[in-house]
C-alpha positions as CSV (number, residue, x, y, z in Angstrom):
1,X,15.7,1.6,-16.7
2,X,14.3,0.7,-13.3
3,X,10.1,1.4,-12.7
4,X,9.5,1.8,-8.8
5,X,5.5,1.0,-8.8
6,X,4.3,1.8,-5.6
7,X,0.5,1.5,-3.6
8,X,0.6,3.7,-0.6
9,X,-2.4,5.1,1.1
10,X,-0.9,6.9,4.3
11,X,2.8,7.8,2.3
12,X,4.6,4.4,4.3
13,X,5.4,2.9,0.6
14,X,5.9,6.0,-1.2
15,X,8.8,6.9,1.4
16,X,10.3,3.8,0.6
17,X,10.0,4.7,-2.9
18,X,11.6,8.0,-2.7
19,X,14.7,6.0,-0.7
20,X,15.1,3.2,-3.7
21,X,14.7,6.1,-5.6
22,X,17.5,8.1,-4.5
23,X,20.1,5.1,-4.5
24,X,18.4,3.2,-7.9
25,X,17.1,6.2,-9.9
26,X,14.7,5.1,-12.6
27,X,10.7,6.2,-12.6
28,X,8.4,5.9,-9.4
29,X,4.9,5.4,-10.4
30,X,1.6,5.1,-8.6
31,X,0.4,1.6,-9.4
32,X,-3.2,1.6,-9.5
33,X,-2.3,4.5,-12.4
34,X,-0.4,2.2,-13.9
35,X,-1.3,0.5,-17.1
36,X,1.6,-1.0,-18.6
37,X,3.0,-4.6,-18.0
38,X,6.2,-3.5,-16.9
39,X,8.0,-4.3,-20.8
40,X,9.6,-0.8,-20.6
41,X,11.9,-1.2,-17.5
42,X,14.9,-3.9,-17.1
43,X,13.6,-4.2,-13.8
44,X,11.0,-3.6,-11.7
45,X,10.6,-2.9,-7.7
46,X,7.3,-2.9,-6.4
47,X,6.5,-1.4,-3.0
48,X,3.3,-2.6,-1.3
49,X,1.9,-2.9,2.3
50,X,0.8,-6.0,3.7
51,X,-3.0,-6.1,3.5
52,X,-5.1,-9.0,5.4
53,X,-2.2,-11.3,5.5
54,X,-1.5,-10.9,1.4
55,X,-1.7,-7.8,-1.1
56,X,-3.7,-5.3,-2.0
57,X,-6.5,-5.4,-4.7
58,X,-4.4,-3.3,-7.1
59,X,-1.3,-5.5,-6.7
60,X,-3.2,-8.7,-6.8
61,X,-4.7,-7.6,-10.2
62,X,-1.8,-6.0,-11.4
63,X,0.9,-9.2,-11.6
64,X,-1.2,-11.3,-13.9
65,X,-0.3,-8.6,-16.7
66,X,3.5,-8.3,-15.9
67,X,5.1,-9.2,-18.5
68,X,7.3,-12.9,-17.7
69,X,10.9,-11.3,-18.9
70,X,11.0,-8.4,-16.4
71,X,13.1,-8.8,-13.7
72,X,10.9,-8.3,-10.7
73,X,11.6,-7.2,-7.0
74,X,9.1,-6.9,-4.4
75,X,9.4,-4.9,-1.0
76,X,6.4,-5.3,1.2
77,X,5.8,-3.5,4.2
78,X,3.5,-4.3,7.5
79,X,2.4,-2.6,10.6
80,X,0.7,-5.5,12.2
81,X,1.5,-9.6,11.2
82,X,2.9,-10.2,8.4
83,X,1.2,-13.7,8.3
84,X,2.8,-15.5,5.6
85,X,2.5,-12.8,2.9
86,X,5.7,-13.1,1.7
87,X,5.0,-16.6,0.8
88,X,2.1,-15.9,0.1
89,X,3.0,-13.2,-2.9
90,X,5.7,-15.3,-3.5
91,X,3.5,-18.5,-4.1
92,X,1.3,-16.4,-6.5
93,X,4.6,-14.8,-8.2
94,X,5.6,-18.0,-8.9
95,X,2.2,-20.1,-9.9
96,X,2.1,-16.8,-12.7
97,X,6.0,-17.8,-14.0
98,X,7.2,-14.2,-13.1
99,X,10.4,-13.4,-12.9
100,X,10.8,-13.0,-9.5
101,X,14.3,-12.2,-8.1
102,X,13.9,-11.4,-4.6
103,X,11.6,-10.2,-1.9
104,X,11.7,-8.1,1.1
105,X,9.7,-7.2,4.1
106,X,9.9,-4.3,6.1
107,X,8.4,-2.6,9.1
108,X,6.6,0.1,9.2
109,X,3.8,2.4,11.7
110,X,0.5,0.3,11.6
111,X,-2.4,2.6,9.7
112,X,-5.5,-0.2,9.5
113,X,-6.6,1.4,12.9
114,X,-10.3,1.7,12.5
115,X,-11.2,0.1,16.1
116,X,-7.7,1.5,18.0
117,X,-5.2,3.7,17.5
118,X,-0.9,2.9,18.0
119,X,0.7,4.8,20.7
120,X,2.7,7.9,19.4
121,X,5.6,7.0,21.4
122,X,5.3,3.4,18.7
123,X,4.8,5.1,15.8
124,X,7.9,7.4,16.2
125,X,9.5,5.0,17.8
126,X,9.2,2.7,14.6
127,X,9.9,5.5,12.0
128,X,13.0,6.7,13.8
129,X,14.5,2.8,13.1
130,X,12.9,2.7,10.1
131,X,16.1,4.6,7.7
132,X,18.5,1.9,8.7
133,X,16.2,-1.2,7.4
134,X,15.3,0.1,4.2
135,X,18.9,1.6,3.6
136,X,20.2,-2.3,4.1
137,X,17.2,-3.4,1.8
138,X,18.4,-0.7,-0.9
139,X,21.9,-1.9,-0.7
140,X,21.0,-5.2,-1.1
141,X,19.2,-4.5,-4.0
142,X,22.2,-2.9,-5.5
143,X,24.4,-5.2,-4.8
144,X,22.3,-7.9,-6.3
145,X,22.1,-10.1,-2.8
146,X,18.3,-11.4,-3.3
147,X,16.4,-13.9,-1.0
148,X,13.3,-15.6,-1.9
149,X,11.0,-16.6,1.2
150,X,11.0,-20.3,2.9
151,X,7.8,-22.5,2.7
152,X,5.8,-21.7,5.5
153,X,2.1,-21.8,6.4
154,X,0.2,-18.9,5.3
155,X,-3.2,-17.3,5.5
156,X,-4.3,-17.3,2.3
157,X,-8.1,-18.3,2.9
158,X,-8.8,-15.4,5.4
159,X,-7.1,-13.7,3.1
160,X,-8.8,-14.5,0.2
161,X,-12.3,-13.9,2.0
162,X,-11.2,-10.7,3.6
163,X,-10.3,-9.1,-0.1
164,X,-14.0,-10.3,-1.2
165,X,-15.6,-8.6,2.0
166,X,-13.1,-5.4,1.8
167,X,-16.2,-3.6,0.2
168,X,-18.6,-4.2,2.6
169,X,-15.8,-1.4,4.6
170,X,-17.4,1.3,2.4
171,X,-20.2,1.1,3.1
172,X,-19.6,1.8,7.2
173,X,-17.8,5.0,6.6
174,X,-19.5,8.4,6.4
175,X,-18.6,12.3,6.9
176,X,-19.6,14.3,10.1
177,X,-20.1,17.9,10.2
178,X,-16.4,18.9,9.7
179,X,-16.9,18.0,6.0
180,X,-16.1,20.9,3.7
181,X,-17.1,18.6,0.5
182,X,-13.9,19.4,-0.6
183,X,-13.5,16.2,-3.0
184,X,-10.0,15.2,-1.7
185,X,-11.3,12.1,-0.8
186,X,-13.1,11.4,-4.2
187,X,-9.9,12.3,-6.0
188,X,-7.3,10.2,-4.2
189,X,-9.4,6.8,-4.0
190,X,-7.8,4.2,-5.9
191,X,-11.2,2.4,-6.6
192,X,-13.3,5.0,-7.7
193,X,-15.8,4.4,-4.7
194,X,-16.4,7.6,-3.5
195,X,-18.9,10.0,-5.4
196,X,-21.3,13.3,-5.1
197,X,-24.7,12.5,-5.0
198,X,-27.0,15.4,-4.1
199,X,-24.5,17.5,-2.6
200,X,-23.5,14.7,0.1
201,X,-20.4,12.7,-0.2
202,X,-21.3,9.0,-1.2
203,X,-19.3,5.6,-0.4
204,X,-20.1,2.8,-2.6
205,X,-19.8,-0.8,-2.7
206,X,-16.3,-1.1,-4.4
207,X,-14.4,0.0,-1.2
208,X,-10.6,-2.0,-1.2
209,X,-10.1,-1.1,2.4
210,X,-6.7,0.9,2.0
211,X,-8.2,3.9,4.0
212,X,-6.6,6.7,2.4
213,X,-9.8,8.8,2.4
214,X,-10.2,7.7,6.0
215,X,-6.3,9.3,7.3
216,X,-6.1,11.8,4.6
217,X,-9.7,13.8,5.2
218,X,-7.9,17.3,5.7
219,X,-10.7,18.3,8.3
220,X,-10.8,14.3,10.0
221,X,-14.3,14.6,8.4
222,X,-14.8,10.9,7.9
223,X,-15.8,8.3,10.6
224,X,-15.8,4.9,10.6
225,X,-19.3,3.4,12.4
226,X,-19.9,6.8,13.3
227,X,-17.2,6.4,15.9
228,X,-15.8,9.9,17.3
229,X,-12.5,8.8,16.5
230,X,-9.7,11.2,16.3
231,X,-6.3,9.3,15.5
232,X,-5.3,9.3,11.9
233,X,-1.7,8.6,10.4
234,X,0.2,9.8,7.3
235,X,4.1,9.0,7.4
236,X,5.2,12.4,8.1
237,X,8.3,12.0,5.8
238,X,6.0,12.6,2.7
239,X,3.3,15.4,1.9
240,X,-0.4,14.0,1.7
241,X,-0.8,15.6,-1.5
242,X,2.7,13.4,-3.5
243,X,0.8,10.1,-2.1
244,X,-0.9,8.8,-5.7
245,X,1.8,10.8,-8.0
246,X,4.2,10.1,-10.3
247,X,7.7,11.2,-10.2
């Protein structure tokens, strides 16, 4: 059987998920849920954005435990620079004696938009293209046709001081008056940073920037620097409430 482990914050990985899905089959499941090392599946494709030039927190933490005889596949996908992550990820794969059959990279509408926001025209734009390159990544996969990346230079030192500052993000976000202390955003962080604390909602220090609480607030209650910001993004092939679900 094939496991689809996915990290999406704003539904761009889960979409890709529901398209290996419908060509591979198998079980899509949310990986910071996750607590196997992968021993069940035959293979496994993991879906993750580009974050700072590498991988999320969850992904970072969560390859160390696959386990070495899984057949492993890895589709990243990037709104910005990619940066070297895929040799990056690759690098790592490798230095932990995965077995890693082949990576791809795909792009997608940009959502790490605290200080701007993407054009509308870009972001449709960009998901109107975006069947066609994950149908030829799908196929590929299915017909076993698997590339590895080439040595190049990557970032790996901003990234690797930009995951160990992501928390210090956390602490700069706070709700205005539109807040209806509904909890969504305590329920769908990965981290467990958000809380109640005296009837207020409360952002801690374990913040992995993936700002899912930030695009997702159903009333755009939360700000970032207090900034009236209004722009938020969720890939409007999925429903905000499957992002963080199994299927």
């Amino acid at each position: 059987m094939i496991g689809i482990l996915y990290f999406s914050s704003t539904g761009n990985s889960l979409y890709i998920a529901k398209k290996v899905y419908s060509h591979h089959g198998g079980k899509i499941l949310y990986l910071p849920k996750y607590q196997g090392d992968g021993s069940e599946f035959e293979r496994i494709i993991l879906v993750t954005p580009i974050h700072s030039y590498g991988m999320p927190k969850c992904v970072y933490e969560f390859l160390p435990r696959l386990n070495k005889s899984v057949e492993l596949v890895i589709i990243q996908n990037y709104g910005g620079m990619i940066g070297g992550a895929d040799y990056l990820v690759y690098s790592y794969c490798k230095m932990l004696g995965l077995n890693l059959k082949g990576m791809f990279v795909l792009k997608m509408p940009e959502n790490f938009t605290l200080t701007f926001s993407v054009p509308k025209f870009y972001i449709k734009s960009t998901l109107k293209s975006a069947d066609k390159r994950i149908e030829k990544v799908v196929c590929a996969i299915k017909e076993n046709k698997f590339g590895l990346p080439k040595k190049k230079k990557t970032r790996a030192k901003l990234y690797q001081k930009n995951m160990s500052n992501w928390h210090i993000i956390g602490k700069c976000f706070s709700t205005n008056k539109n807040c209806e202390k509904c909890g969504k955003c305590i329920s769908i962080c990965p981290a467990g940073n958000i809380s109640f604390k005296d009837g207020e909602i409360v952002f801690g220090d374990k913040c992995v920037a993936c700002l899912g609480c930030y695009h997702r607030c159903p009333n755009k209650a939360i700000v970032y620097k207090n900034k009236k910001k209004k722009s938020r993004y969720v890939n409007p092939n999925v429903k905000s409430d499957e992002i963080g679900k199994d299927f």
